[in-house]
LUMSE-866269 format. One record per residue (C-alpha): residue number from 1; y, z, x. Coordinates in Angstrom, 3 decimals, m for minus. Last residue first. Example, Ala and Ser with C-alpha at 12.3 -4.5 7.8 and 13.67 -1.06 7.14 Angstrom:
2
SITE   n       py       pz       px
SITE   2   m1.060    7.140   13.670
SITE   1   m4.500    7.800   12.300
REM end
This chain:
309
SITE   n       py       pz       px
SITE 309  m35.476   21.959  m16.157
SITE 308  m31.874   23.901  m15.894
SITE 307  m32.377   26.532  m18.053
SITE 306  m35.258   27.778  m16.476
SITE 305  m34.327   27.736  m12.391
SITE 304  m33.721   31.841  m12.186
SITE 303  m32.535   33.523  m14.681
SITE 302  m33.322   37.575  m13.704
SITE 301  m36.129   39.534  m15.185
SITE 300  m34.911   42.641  m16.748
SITE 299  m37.578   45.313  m17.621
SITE 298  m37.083   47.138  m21.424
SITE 297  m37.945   50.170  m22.041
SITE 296  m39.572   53.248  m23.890
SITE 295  m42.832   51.916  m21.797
SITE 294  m42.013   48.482  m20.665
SITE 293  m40.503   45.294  m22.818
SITE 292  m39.919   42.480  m20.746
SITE 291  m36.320   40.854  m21.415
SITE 290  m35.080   37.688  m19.930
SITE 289  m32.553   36.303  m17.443
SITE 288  m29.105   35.680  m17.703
SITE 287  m25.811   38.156  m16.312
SITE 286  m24.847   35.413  m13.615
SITE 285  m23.878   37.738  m12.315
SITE 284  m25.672   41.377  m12.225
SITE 283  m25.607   42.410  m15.889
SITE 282  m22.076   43.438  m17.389
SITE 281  m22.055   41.014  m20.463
SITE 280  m25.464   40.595  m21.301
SITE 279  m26.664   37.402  m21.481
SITE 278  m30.529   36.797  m22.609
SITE 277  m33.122   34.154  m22.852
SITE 276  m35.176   34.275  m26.125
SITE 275  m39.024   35.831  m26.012
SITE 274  m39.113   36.522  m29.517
SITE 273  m40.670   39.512  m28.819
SITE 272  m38.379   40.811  m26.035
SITE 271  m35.179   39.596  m27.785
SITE 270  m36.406   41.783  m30.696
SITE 269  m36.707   44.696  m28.536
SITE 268  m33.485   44.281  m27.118
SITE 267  m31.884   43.843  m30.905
SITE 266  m33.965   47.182  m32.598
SITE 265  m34.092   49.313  m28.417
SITE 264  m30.183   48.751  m28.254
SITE 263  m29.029   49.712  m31.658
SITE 262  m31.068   52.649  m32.004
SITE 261  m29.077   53.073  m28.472
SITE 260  m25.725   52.512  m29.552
SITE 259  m26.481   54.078  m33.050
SITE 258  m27.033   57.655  m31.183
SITE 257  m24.001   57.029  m28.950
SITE 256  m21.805   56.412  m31.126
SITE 255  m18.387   55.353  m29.473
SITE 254  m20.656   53.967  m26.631
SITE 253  m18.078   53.870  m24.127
SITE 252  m19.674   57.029  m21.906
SITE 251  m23.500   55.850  m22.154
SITE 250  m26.118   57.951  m23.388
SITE 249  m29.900   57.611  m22.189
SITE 248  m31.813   56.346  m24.747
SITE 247  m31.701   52.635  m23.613
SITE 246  m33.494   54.216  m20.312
SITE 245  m35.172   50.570  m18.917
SITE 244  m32.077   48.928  m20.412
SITE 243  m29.577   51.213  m20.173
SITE 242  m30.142   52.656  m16.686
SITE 241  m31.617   49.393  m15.493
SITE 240  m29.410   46.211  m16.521
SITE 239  m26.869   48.264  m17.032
SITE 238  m24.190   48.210  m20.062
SITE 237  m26.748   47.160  m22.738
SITE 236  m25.624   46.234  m26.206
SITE 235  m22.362   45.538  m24.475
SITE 234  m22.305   41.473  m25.094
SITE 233  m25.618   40.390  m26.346
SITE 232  m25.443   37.031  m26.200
SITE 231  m28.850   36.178  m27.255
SITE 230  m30.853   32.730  m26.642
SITE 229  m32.908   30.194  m28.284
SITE 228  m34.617   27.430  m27.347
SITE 227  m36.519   24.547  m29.932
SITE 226  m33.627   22.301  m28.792
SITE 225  m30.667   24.305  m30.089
SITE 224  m30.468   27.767  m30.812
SITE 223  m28.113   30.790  m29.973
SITE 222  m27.371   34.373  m31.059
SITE 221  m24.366   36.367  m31.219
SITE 220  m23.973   40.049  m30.622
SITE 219  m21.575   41.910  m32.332
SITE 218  m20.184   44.996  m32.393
SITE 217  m18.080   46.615  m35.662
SITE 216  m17.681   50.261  m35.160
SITE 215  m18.314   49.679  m30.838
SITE 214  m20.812   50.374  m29.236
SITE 213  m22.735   51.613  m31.737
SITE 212  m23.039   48.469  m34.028
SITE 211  m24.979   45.296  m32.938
SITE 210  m24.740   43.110  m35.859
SITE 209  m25.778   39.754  m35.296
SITE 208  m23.489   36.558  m35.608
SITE 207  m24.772   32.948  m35.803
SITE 206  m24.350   29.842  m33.109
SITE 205  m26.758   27.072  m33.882
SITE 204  m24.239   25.457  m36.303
SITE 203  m20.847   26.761  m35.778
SITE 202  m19.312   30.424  m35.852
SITE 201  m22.301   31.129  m38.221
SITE 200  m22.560   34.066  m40.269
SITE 199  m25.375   36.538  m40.492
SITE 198  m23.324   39.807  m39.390
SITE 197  m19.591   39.369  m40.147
SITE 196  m17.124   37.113  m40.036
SITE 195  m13.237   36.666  m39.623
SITE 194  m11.092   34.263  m38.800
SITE 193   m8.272   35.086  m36.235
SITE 192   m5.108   32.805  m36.393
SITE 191   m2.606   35.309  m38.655
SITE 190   m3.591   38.011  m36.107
SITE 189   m2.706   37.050  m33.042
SITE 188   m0.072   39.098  m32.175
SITE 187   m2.283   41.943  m33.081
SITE 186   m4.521   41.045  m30.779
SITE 185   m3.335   41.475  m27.757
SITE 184   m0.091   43.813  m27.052
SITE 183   m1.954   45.637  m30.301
SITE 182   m5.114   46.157  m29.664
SITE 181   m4.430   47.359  m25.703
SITE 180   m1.854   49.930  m26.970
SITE 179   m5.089   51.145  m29.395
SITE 178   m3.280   52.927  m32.582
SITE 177   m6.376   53.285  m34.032
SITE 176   m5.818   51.872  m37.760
SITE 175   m6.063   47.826  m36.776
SITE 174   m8.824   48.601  m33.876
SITE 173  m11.256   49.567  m37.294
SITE 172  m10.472   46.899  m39.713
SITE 171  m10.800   44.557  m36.437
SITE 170  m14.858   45.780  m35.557
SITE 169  m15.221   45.900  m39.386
SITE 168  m14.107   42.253  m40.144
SITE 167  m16.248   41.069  m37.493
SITE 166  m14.020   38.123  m34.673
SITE 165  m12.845   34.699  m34.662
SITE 164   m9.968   33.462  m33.039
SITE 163   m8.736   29.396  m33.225
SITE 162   m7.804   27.573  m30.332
SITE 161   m5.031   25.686  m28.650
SITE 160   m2.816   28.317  m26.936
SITE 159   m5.831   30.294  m24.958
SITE 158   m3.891   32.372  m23.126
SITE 157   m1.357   33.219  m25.781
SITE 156    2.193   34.622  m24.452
SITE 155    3.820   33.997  m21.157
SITE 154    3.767   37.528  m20.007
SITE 153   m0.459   36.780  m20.862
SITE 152   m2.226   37.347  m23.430
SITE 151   m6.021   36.935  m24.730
SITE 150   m7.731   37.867  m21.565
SITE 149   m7.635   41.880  m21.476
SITE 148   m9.901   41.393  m25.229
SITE 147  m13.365   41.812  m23.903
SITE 146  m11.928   44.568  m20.707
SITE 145   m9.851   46.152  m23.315
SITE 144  m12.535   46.956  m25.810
SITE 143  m12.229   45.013  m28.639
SITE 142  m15.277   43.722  m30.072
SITE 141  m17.512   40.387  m29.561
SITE 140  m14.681   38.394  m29.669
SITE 139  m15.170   34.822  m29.892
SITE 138  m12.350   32.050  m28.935
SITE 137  m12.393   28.536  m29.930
SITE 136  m11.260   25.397  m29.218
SITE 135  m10.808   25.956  m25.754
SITE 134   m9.138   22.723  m23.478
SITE 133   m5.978   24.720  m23.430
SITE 132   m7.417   27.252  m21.071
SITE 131   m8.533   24.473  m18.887
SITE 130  m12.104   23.571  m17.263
SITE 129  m13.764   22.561  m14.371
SITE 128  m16.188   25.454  m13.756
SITE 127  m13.791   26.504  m10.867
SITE 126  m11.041   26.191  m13.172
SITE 125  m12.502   28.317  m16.295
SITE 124  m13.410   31.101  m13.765
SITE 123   m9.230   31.454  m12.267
SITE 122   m8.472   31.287  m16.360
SITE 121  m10.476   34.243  m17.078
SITE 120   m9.479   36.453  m13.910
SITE 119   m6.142   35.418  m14.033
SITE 118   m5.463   36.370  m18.476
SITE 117   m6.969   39.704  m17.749
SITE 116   m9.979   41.929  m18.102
SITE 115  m12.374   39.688  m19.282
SITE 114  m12.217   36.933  m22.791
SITE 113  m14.501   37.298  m24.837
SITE 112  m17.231   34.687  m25.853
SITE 111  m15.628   30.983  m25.239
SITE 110  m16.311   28.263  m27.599
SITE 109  m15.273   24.414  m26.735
SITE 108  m16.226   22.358  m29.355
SITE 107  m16.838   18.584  m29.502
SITE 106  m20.737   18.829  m29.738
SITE 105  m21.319   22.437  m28.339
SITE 104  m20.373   23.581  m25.530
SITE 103  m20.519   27.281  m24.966
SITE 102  m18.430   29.961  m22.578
SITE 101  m19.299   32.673  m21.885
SITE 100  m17.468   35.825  m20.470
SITE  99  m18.966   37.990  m17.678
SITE  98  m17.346   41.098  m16.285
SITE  97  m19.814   42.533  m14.033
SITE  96  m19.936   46.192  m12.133
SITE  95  m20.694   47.301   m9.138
SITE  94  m22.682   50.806   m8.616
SITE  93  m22.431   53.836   m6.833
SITE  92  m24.160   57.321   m6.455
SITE  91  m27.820   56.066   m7.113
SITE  90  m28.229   53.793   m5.076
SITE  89  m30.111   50.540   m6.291
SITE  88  m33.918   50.291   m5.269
SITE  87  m35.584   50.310   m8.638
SITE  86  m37.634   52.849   m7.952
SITE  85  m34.395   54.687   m6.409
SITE  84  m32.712   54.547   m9.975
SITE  83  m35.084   55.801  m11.676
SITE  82  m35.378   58.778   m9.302
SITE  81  m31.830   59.634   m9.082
SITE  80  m31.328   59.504  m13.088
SITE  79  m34.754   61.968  m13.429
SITE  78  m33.312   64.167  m10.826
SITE  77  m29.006   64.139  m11.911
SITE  76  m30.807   64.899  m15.198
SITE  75  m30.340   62.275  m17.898
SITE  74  m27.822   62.806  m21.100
SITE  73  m24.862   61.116  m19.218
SITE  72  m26.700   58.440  m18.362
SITE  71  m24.287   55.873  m17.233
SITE  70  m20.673   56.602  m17.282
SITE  69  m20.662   60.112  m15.013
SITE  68  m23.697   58.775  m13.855
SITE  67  m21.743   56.037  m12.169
SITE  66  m20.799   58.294   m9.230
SITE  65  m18.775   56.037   m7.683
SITE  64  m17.946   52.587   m9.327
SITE  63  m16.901   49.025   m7.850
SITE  62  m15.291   46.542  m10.219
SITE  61  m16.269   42.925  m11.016
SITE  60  m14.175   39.966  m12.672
SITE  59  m13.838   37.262  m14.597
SITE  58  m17.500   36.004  m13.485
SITE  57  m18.051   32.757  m16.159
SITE  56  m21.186   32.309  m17.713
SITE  55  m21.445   28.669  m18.463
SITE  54  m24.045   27.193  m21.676
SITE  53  m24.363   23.863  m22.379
SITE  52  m25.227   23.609  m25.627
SITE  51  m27.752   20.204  m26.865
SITE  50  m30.867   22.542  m25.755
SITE  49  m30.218   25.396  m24.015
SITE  48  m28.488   24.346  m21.097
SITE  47  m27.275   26.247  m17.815
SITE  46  m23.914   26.206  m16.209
SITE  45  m23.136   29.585  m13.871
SITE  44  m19.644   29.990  m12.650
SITE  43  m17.309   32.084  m10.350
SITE  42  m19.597   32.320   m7.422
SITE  41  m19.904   35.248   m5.761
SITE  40  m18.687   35.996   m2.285
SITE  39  m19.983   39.645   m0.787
SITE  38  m17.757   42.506   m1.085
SITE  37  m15.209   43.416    1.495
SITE  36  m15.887   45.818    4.708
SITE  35  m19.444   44.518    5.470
SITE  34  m17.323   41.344    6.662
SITE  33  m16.571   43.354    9.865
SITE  32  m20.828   43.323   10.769
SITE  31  m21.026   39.650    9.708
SITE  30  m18.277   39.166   12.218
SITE  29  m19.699   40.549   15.194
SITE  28  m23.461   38.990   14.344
SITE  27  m21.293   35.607   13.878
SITE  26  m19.909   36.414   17.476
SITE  25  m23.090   37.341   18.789
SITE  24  m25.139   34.301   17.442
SITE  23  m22.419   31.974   19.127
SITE  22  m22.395   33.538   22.541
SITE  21  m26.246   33.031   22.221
SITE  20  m26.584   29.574   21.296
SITE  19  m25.300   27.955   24.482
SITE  18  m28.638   29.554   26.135
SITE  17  m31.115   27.944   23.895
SITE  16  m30.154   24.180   24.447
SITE  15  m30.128   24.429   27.594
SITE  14  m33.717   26.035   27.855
SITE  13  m35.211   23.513   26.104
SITE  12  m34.020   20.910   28.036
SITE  11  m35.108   22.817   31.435
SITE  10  m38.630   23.137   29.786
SITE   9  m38.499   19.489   28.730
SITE   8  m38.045   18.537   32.678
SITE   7  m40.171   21.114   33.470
SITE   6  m42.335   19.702   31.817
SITE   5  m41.818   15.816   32.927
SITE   4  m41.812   16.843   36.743
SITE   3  m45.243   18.151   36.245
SITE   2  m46.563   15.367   34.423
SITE   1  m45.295   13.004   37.108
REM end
């Protein structure tokens, strides 16, 4: 009897194993054929801080060769290979993040640039459940093409029920550069942007910082509600290990590169000490997490579960 009953469960066991395999090769087959597209990533990211609810929004990502020909351009092709293989990325490519935010706050609706273009932003807003026209406000943190690329569309404003705000100096200075991307997308919009500068609130809780370097007239904008705070640092930091563990090395948009990275070790460092959550703008997605300051540097701990407790 006990004999007959293991093999009995030995036979059950097997049958159950064996069907299995076909299956485990085919999704070994396809796994290896998926290899040829990048992986899925979610469009979204909702957090709170406080009363805000905070969503970063993926509006898009691009894939770079040879990224020290953006990154580091001051580091030797040694030092830049070694940093980056202790912190196990290559060191000949790299993906990069587009990440807009958006913030509730009360009754308003207050999205933080805007991504490369009008179907990247809006595709975001809709898997987070909302609506361009459901924006009450839009923040622009300066005006490179892939922070403004979302404004306009062929069939004109994106985001046709809000207001613009953005620093005097960063728009005093696109105005007189004869930028094609300046004017097909904010120039148009000109009559409907506020303006602000370094101190001022866009609502309460939400205040400007200047982060100049960059960008003549870059902002970051920090956060608080709830006894939390947080800093939307936009392109202070470009990589969330060759700029922010090297934030002297130079980076190719920086328009001034020595003020970019003053710029970067005064706010990151500050972040660091204070201890507030962080966005920045082209970190991995969902582009949160906090700020450890190492060495010359700064270590980037990802977001995990602590917004959401």
């Amino acid at each position: 009897m006990t004999r007959s009953l293991m093999t009995r469960r030995a036979a059950l066991k097997t049958a159950a194993i064996l069907p299995a395999a076909p299956a485990i090769l085919t999704g070994t087959r396809a796994a290896a054929q998926s290899t040829e597209s990048p992986p899925a990533i979610p469009l979204y990211r909702r957090m709170q801080l406080g009363d805000m609810t905070v969503t970063t929004l993926l509006a898009g990502t691009r894939e770079l060769e040879n990224p020290q020909t953006i990154f580091g351009m001051n580091a030797s092709p040694e030092d830049f290979a070694e940093v980056s293989q202790n912190a196990f990325i290559p060191h000949d490519k790299s993906l990069n993040f587009f990440t807009p935010t958006l913030v509730e706050t009360g009754s308003e609706k207050i999205l933080f640039d805007t991504g490369l273009m009008p179907a990247g932003i809006t595709a975001a807003l809709a898997a987070a459940g909302h609506s361009p026209d459901e924006i009450t406000t839009v923040v622009i943190t300066h005006m490179h093409g892939d922070h403004i690329g979302g404004l306009m569309g062929d069939g004109g404003e994106t985001f046709a029920n809000a207001k613009y705000v953005t620093g005097q100096v960063e728009f005093d200075h696109w105005s007189n550069a004869g930028n094609e991307t300046f004017e097909a997308k904010v120039r148009p919009l000109a009559e409907k942007i506020t303006f602000l500068k370094g101190g001022d609130s866009v609502v309460s809780g939400i205040s400007a910082v200047d982060a100049f370097g960059h960008t003549p007239g870059h902002m970051a904008f920090r956060l608080e509600s709830g006894g939390k705070g947080l800093m939307l640092a936009a392109d202070t930091t470009n990589h969330y290990v060759w700029s922010l563990q090297k934030p002297d090395w130079e980076v190719k948009y920086d328009m001034d590169k020595e003020a970019a990275a003053a710029t970067r070790k005064s706010l990151l460092g500050m972040v660091a000490a204070d201890r507030l959550a962080f966005i920045g703008y082209h970190m991995p997605f969902p582009g949160v997490g906090h700020l450890e300051a190492t060495g010359d540097g700064f270590h980037f701990h990802p977001m995990t579960y602590q917004l959401n407790l």
